[in-house]
N, C-alpha and C positions, 0 to 999 in steps of 0.2 A: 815347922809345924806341918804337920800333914792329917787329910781325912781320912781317918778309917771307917767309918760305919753311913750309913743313910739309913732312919727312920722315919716313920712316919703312921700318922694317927687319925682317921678318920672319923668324923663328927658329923652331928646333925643339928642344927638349931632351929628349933622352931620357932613360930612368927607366932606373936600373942594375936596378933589378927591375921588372917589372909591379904595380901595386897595384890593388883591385878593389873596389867597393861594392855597393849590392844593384842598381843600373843601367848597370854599365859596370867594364870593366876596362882600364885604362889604361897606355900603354906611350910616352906622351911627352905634351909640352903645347906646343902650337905658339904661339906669343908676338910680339905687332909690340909694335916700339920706336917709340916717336914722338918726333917732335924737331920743336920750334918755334925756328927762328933769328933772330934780331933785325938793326936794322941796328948794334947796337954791339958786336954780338959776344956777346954772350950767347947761350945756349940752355935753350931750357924742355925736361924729357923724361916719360916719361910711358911705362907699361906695360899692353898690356890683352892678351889670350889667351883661348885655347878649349880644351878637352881634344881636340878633333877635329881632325886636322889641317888634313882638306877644307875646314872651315870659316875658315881662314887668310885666304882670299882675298874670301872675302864682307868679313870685320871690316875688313880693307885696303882695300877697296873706299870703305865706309862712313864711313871717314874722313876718303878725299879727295875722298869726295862735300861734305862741310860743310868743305874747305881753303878755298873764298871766304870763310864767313864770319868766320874769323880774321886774314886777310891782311891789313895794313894797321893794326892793331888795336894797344892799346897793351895792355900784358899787365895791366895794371890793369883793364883793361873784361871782367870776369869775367863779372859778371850781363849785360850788352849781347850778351856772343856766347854767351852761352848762352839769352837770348829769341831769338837770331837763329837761332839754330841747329834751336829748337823750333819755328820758325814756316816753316824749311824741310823739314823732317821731315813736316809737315803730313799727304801723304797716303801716304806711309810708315807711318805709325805709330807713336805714341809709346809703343812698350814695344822690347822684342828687340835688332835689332843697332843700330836708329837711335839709339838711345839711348848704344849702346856706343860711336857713332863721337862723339857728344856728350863723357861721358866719358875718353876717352881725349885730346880739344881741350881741356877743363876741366882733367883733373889737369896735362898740361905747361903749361896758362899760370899756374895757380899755383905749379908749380915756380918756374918762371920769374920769377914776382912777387915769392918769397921771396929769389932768386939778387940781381934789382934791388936789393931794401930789404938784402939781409945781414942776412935773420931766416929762420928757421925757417918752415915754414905756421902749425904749433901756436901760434908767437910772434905771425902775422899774424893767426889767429882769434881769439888769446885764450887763452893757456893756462890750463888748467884744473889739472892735472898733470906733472909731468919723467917719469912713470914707467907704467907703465900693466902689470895682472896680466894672465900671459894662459896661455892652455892649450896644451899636447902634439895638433896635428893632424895631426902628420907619419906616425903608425903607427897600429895597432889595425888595420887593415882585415879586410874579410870575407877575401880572399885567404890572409892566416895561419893556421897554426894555432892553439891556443892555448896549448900552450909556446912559440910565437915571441908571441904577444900577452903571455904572463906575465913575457918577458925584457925585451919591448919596455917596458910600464909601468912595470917595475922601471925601469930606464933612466930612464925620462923624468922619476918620482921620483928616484931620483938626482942627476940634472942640475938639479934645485932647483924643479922644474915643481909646483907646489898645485894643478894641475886637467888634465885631459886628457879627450880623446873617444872611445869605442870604436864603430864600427860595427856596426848588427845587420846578419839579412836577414830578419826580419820572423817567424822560426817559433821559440815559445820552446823546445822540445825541443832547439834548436840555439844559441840567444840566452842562456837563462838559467845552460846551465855557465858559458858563455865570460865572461859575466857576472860570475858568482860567482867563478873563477880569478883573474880580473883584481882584484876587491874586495880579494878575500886577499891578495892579493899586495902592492897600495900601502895596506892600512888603509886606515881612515876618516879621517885628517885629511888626507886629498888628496882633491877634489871631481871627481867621474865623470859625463861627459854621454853619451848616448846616441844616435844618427841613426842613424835609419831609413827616410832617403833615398825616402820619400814611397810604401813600398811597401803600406800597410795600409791598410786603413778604419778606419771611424770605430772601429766594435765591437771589431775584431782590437784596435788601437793601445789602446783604451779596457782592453782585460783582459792584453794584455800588460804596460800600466803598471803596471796592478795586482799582476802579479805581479814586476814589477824594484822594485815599492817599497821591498822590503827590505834591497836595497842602498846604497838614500838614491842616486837618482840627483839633482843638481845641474839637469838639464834634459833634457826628450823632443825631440825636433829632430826637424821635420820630419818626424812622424808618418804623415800623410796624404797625398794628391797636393795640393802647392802652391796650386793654381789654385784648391781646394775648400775658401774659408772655412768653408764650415757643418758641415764633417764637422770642420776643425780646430778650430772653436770647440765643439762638442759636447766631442771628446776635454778641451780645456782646462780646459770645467765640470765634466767627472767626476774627472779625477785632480787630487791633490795637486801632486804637483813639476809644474814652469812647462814650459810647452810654449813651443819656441823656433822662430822662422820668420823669412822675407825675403831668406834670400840669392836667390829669383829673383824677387822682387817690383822694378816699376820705379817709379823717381822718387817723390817725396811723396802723390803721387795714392795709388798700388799700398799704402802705408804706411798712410795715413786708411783705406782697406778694411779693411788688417789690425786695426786698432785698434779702429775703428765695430761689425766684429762679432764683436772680442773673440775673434779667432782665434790667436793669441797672446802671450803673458807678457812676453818676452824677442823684441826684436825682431834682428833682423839682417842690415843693410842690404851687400850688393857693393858695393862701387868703383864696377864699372865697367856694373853692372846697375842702381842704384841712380841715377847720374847725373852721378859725380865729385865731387870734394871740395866744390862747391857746394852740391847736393843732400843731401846726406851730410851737411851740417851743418843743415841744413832736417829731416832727418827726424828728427834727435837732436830739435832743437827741438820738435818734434813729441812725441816719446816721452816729451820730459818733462812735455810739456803732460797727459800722460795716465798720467804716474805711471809709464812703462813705461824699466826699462832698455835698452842700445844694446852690443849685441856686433858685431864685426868678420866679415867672411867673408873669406877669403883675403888677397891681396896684405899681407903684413903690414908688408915694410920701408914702402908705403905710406899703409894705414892708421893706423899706428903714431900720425902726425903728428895726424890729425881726433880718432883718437879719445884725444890728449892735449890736445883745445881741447873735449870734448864732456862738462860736470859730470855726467851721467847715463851715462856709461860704462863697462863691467863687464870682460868677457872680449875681450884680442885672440886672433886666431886666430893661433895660431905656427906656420908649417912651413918648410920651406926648399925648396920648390920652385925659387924665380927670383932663389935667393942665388948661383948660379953666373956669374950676368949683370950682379952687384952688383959693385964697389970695395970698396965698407964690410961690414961683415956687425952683425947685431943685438948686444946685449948685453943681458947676462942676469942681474938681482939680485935674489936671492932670491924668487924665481919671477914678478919682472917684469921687463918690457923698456925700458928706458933712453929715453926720448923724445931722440934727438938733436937739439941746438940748431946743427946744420947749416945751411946755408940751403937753403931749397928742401924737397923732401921729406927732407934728411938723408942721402941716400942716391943715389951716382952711378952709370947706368952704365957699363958698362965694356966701351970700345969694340972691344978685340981681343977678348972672351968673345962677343958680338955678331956680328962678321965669323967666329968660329971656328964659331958655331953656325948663322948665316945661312942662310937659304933660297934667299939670291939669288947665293951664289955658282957 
């Protein structure tokens, strides 16, 4: 079997509400489809997006800048086009979008790999687990109040969820009611993470922790700005609960930083920043080498599949962003999510939600 063609479909979904964090307030998420066609008729697919819409056309771009080095390819030569791919990106850059458009060739030829064999990814890497916990990311935002965050958690408690995120914006006079409302409201046997969307220094992050201690948070996300091991590794040595980071760190390189200087607990590697289901199972390997667990950042019907092949694996991230684009939808037991032994990622999409949301029509 071999690739002949790479497609791709870009979309817009809008948000029935705007949702906002302490960087942005967001009012849709612009999404390309990728589609690898074979000559026997099968198709690999694959999902990457930006919250920006303008940014649509670069990630498009990026893709079918590296469509040579897939073409002709048997969807088994995973590793082969993905050296190829990094040695065309060369003076590009390996972090940002080049990587995305990597990514986004990576996760459809594994689809595609699982479609060939009639296994799952999870079954192809090695399953680890059928099941995996994972948390409420779909609510809590800065945006709300906090009777709409006390209704929201209540909810997600309900719905059988053992963990969820709330968003700060970095000033505890405003962080630590909303805080404590939300505590009260799900008790202590559901675990409470924190992100604060990179808005603080070292010292702020360091004495705000201090004071959300008392609510037993589960983990601090993303305390600091990203880029700034050394403030993140300060905050990690002074507080107790795990400082969590990586959704914008890229490939295994970006991962050995975080861990070399101890700049977070709790790693958290993207899909599609990270490197694709290749990558992605490299930095698991990685975390474990260093003791360090491996939580999910978005795409979740995607990540769903690595991070049930990945023994060091903890939280996935749950929301239902890009379930409207989906066939299938997740399943949910007792506040974990079902590793579907579908082929491929599990998970189809769905070609008229696609043309209805399309940008190209």
């Amino acid at each position: 079997m071999k690739i002949t063609d790479l497609r791709t479909v870009p979309v817009a979904l809008p948000l029935d509400k705007p949702i906002g964090n302490a960087t942005a307030r967001i009012t849709m998420f612009s999404c390309i489809a990728v589609f690898l066609d074979t000559d026997e008729g099968l198709v690999g697919e694959n999902l990457i997006f930006t919250i920006r819409p303008e940014q649509v056309k670069l990630l498009d771009a990026m893709v079918h800048v590296l469509r040579d080095a897939v073409i002709g390819r048997s969807p088994d030569d995973t590793a082969a086009v993905w050296a190829e791919c990094w040695k065309r990106i060369n003076f590009i850059g390996f972090s940002g979008v080049s990587i995305m458009g990597i990514s986004a060739i990576d996760g459809a030829m594994w689809d595609l790999r699982g479609k060939a064999a009639g296994l799952s990814i999870s079954r192809l890497l090695g399953r680890a687990r059928d099941r995996v916990p994972a948390y409420a990311s779909g609510g809590l935002w800065l945006s709300e109040s906090t009777d709409e965050l006390v209704e929201q958690a209540g909810g997600f408690a309900a719905a059988g969820f053992k963990a969820m995120k709330l968003r700060h914006v970095g000033r505890a006079d405003v962080d630590l009611p909303r805080l404590k409302a939300v505590r009260q409201a799900i008790g202590h046997e559901v675990d409470l993470m924190v992100d604060a969307n990179q808005v603080l220094d070292a010292k702020a992050a360091i004495r705000l922790g201090q004071q959300m201690a008392e609510y037993g948070i589960a983990w601090f996300e993303e305390p600091v700005p990203a880029h700034d091991l050394e403030q993140s590794a300060e905050v990690a040595a002074a507080l107790d609960m795990p400082v969590a980071s990586g959704e914008n760190d890229y490939t295994l390189h970006g991962f050995k930083r975080l861990l070399d200087t101890k700049a977070a607990d709790i790693l958290m590697p993207d899909l599609q920043r990270v490197g694709g289901v290749s990558e992605f199972v490299r930095v698991g390997a990685l975390a474990a080498a260093y003791n360090r667990p491996v939580s999910s950042h978005l795409f979740p019907e995607m990540s769903l599949q690595v991070m049930g092949s990945i023994p060091n694996a903890t939280l996935l991230e749950h929301l239902e962003w890009y379930s409207p684009l989906y066939q299938e939808q997740m399943q949910m037991d007792g506040g974990d999510i079902l590793v579907p032994d579908r082929p491929g990622w599990g998970f189809s999409l769905d070609l008229d939600q696609l043309q209805h949301f399309s940008l190209k029509r």
